[in-house]
N, C-alpha and C positions, 0 to 999 in steps of 0.2 A: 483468476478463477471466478466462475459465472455460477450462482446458482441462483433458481429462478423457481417458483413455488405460485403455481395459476390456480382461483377457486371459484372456476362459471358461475357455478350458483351464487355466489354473492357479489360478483364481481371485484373481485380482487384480486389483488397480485403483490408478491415481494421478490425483489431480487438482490442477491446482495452477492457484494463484488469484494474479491480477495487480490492482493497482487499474491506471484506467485514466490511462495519461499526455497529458497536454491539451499540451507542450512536451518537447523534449528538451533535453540541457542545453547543443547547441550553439546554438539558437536563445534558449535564457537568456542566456547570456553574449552573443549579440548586442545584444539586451534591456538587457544591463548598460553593454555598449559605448555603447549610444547613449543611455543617462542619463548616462554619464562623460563623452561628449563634451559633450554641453549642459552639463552643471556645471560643466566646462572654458570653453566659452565666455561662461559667465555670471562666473565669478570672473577672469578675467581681465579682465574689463568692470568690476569692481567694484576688481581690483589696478590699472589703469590710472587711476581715482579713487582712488589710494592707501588705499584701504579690502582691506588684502592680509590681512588678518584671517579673510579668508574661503574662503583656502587650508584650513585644517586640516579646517574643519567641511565641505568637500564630500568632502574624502577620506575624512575619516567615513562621510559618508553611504553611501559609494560598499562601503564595506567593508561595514558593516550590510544594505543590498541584499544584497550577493554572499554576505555568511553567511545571511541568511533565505533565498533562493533555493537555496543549496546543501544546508540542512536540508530546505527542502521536496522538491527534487527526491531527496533520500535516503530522503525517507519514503515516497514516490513508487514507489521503486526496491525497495520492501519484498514478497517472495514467500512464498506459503505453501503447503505440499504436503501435502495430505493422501494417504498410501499403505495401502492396504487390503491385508492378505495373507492369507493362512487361519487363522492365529491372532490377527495384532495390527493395529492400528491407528496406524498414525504418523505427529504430524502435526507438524511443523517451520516456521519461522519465520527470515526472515532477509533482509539486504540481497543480500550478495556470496556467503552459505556458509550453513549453517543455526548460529543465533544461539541458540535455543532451539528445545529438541523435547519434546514429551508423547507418554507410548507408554501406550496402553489394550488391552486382551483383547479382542478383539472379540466374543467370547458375550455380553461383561458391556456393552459399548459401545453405548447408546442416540443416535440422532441425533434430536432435535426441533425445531421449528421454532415460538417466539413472538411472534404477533403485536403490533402495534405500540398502544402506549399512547394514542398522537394519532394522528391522523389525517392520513396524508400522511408521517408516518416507515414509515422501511424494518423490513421484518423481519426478525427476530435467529435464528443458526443456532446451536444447543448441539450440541457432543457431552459427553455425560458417564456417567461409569462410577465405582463406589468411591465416592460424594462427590464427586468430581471435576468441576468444568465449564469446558468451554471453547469463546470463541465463535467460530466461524469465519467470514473472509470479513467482517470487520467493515466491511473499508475497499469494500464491492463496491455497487454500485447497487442498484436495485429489480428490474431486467431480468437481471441479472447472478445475485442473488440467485434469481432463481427458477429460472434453470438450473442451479444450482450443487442448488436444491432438489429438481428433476428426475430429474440425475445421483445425487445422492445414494441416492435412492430406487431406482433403476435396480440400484446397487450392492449395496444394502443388503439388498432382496427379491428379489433374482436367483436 
């Protein structure tokens, strides 16, 4: 998800980029609820044939679920802003707060756009200055990516 906030008079610009969420994490943990419960009524089916063996390995299982689910919807949950202002460039990274930021000049701040090596991959968004490169919007579709390419341009040759 692309949003994008342009202000002529001062020249600036923010855009900040969302990958898209397919669940939220109330509807995961429902998700999780109701694999808990079947592996609840399957080991109790299998402790009732004195085979109770198979207590530990579903709470296993049940934990493994709940930590892959909760890494993914964290990665999920990952925003990036890029902010234009009349001299710099910054662009941040993060779940809950910015995690990491890159500050570029913006005279010196090139944005390019590399197409894709196969056929049917997305394509990749550079900004780079000094040596420096960095990709943005990795986690973004192909539809997403092109407004994100749009806007950029918009920004860039205003």
């Amino acid at each position: 998800m692309v949003e994008t906030t342009i202000d002529e008079k001062v020249g600036a610009a923010t855009i900040v980029l969302r990958p898209n969420n397919s669940a939220s994490w109330q509807t995961n943990l429902i998700l999780v609820g109701v694999v808990a419960f079947i592996l609840l009524c399957v080991s109790i089916y299998f402790a009732l044939k004195s085979l109770w063996l198979i207590f530990p390995f579903a709470g296993l299982e049940i934990v493994v679920l709940l930590v892959s689910i909760y890494l993914r919807v964290r990665s999920n949950n990952s925003t990036e802003v890029i902010t234009f202002d009349k001299t710099t460039v910054l662009v941040e990274r993060g779940c809950h707060f910015a995690e990491k930021r890159w500050k570029y000049q913006r005279a010196w701040a090139k944005i390019f756009v590399k197409n894709p090596a196969f056929y049917g991959h997305p394509k990749k968004i550079f900004i780079r200055s000094h040596g420096k490169e960095l990709e943005l919007g990795s986690f973004l579709n192909n539809q997403d990516k092109e407004i994100l390419i749009k806007d950029l341009k918009n920004i860039v040759y205003a």
